[in-house]
N, C-alpha and C positions, 0 to 999 in steps of 0.2 A: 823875646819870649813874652809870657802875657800871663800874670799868674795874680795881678789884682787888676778887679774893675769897680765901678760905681753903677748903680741903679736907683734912679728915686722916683722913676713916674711910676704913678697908678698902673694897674691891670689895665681899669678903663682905657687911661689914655692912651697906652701902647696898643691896644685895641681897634681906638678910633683912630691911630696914624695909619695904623696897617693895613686898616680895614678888615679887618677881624670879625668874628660873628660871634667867637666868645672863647672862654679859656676851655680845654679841655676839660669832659665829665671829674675825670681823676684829678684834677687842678682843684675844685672845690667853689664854688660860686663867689664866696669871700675872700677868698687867698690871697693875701697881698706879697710878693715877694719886695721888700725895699732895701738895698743895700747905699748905706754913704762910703762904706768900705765895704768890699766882697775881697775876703783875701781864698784863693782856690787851695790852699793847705790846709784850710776847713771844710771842704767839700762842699760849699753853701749849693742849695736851691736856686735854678736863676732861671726866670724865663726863656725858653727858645720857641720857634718858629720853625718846623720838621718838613721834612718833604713827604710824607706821609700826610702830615695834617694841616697844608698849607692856612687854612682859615680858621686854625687853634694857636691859642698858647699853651705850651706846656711847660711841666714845671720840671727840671731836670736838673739832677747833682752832677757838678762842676768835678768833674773826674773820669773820662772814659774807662769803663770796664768790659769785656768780649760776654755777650749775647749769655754764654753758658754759667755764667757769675749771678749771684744775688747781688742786688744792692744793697739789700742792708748787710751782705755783710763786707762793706765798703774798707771798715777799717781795717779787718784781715788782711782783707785784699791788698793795701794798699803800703804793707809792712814792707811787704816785698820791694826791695831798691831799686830793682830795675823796668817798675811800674813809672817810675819818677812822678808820682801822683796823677799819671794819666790825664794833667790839667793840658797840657800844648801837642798837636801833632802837625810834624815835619809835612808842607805841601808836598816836597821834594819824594818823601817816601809813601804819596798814599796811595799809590798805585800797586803798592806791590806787599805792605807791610803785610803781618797778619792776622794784623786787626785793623787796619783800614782801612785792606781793601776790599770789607763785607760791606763799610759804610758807604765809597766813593759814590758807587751808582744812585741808590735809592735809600740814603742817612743821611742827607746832607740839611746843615741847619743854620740858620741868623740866631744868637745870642745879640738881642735891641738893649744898648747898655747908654752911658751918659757920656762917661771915659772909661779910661782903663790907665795903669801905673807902668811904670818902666823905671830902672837903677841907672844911675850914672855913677861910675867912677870916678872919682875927680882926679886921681892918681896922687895923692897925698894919706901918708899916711897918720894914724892917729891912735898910740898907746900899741903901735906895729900893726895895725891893721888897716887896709885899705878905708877909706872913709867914703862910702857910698850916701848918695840923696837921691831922694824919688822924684821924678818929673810927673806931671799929672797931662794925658792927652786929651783933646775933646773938639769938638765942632768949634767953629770962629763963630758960626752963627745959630748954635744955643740947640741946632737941631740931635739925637739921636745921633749916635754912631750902631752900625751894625758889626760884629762877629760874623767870622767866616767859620763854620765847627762841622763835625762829625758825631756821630751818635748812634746809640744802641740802645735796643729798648733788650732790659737785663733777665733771667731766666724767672724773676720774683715780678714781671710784668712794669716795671719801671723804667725813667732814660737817665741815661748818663751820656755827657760829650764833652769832647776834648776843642780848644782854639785852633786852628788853622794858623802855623806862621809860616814865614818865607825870609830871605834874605833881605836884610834893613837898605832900605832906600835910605837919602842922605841925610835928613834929618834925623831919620832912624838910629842910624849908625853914630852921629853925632853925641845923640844920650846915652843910648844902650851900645857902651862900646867896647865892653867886655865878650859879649855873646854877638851882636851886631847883627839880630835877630828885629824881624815885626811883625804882630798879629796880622792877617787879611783882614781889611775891610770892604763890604760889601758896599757899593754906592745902592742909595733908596732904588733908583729905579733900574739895577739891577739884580731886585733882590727875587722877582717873579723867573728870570732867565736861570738862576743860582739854583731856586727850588722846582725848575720843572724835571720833569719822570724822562725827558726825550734825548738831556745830553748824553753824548759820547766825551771819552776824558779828552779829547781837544776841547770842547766845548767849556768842560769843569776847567781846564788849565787856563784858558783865554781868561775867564771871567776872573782867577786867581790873580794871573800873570798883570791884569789891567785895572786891578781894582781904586778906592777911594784914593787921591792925589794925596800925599801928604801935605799938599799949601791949603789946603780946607781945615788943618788941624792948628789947632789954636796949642801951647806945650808952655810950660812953665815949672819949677821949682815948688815941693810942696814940704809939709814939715815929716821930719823924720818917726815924727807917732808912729808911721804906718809901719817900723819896721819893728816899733817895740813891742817886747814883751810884757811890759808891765801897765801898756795905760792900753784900752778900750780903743782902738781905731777906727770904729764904725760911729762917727760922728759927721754931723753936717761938714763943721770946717775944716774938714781933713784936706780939702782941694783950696784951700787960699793961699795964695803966693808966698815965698818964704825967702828970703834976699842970702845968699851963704855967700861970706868974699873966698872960698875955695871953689867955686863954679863962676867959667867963663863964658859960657853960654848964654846967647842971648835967640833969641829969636819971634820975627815979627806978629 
C-alpha cells in the first residue's frame, strides 16, 4: 500500500522534467505544493499529471471521492469506514469497481513524487505490540519516481485520486510484509503511453503489469517520526537512514 510520500521539487521544475507548459488556471500561478512528508490521512494537495490535461499540473487531494461528492466536504465523506480514506485503489479491481471504473478509460493520472514510505514488521514485539519501522523508497539515481492513480474531478469542480497498487514484487514483499502490497510505478518514458485517450484495458493492464523494475529503487530504514503523533513529520530529515538491530534487511 502507499499512504505516505515525499515531494520537494518546485512546480517549475516538475514542469520543466515534464515538459509541461504550466500548472493549471485553478493551480494558482504561485502555488508551491512541497511535501518532506505527505502522510495521505491528511488528505494533503499533491500535484498530478491527468489524462485530460496532459500539459498541466494540477493540484489534487490525496483521497478519491465519486464525481457526485464535494470536496470540501472531504472530511464527512471520509468518516465513513469503508471509504478506508480513498488514498490506494486495487489494480486488480479497476475494471469493474464502482468508482473506478468511471476513471479507468479517461482519469488516469502520474502523481511526480521523490519517494514514498512503506511499514516493515520486524515481527518482535514491544510493550505487546508489533514494532513496526518505515522504509523510505526512491530512485538510485536521484531521478523522480512517478505514481500510477485514478481520479475524479468532484461535483464542487475539483480532483481528487487514489494510488494504483498491485501485488509486492520481491523487494516489495520483503519490507511491506504484512499487507505484501506496491504502489505502480510508471517508468518516465512510459508516462505519454499511460496518459493517452487510445488505450483499451489490455493496453492500461500491460503498462501496470510491466511497470518501473524495482532494482532502480534505492530502500532504506528511516526514523519512526513518521509514525508519531506528537512530533511534526514534515521535515527535511525525515528520509536519513536510521540503523534498528530489530531489522534484518539489507539491500543494495
Amino acid at each position: 500500500m502507499c499512504y505516505s510520500t515525499r515531494q520537494t521539487r518546485t512546480r517549475e521544475a516538475i514542469q520543466q522534467k515534464l515538459r509541461l507548459t504550466s500548472a493549471f488556471k485553478d493551480g494558482g500561478a504561485n502555488l508551491e505544493l512541497i511535501h518532506y512528508h505527505a502522510n495521505g490521512w491528511e488528505h494533503p494537495l499533491l500535484w498530478i499529471v491527468a489524462q485530460e490535461y496532459p500539459k498541466h499540473l494540477l493540484p489534487a487531494m490525496w483521497g478519491l471521492m465519486p464525481a457526485r461528492e464535494k470536496q470540501a466536504n472531504y472530511k464527512e465523506y471520509f468518516k465513513n469506514p469503508k471509504t478506508f480514506g480513498g488514498l490506494n485503489a486495487k489494480s486488480e479491481k479497476l475494471f469493474d469497481h464502482f468508482i473506478y471504473r468511471y476513471s479507468w478509460q479517461q482519469q488516469r493520472c502520474v502523481i511526480p513524487i521523490d519517494g514514498f514510505f512503506e511499514p516493515h514488521n520486524t515481527k518482535v514485539k514491544v510493550k505487546g505490540k508489533d514494532f513496526k519501522v518505515p522504509f523510505y523508497f526512491y530512485r538510485k539515481d536521484g531521478e523522480p519516481l512517478y505514481l500510477a492513480g485514478i481520479y475524479t474531478q468532484t461535483a464542487d469542480e475539483r480532483w481528487t485520486f487514489a494510488v494504483l497498487t498491485k501485488a509486492a514484487t520481491p523487494k516489495f514483499a520483503a519490507v511491506h510484509n504484512d499487507k505484501k502490497r506496491r504502489p505502480i510505478l510508471i517508468a518516465e518514458n512510459d508516462i505519454d503511453a499511460w496518459l493517452h485517450d487510445g488505450n483499451t484495458a489490455s493496453d492500461v493492464q500491460d503498462i501496470m503489469d510491466n511497470d518501473l523494475w524495482e532494482g532502480e529503487l534505492g530502500i532504506h530504514p528511516v526514523t519512526k517520526d513518521l509514525y508519531s503523533r506528537s512530533v511534526v513529520s514534515n521535515y527535511p530529515g525525515i528520509i536519513e537512514k536510521v540503523d534498528y538491530p530489530e531489522v534484518q534487511l539489507a539491500f543494495d
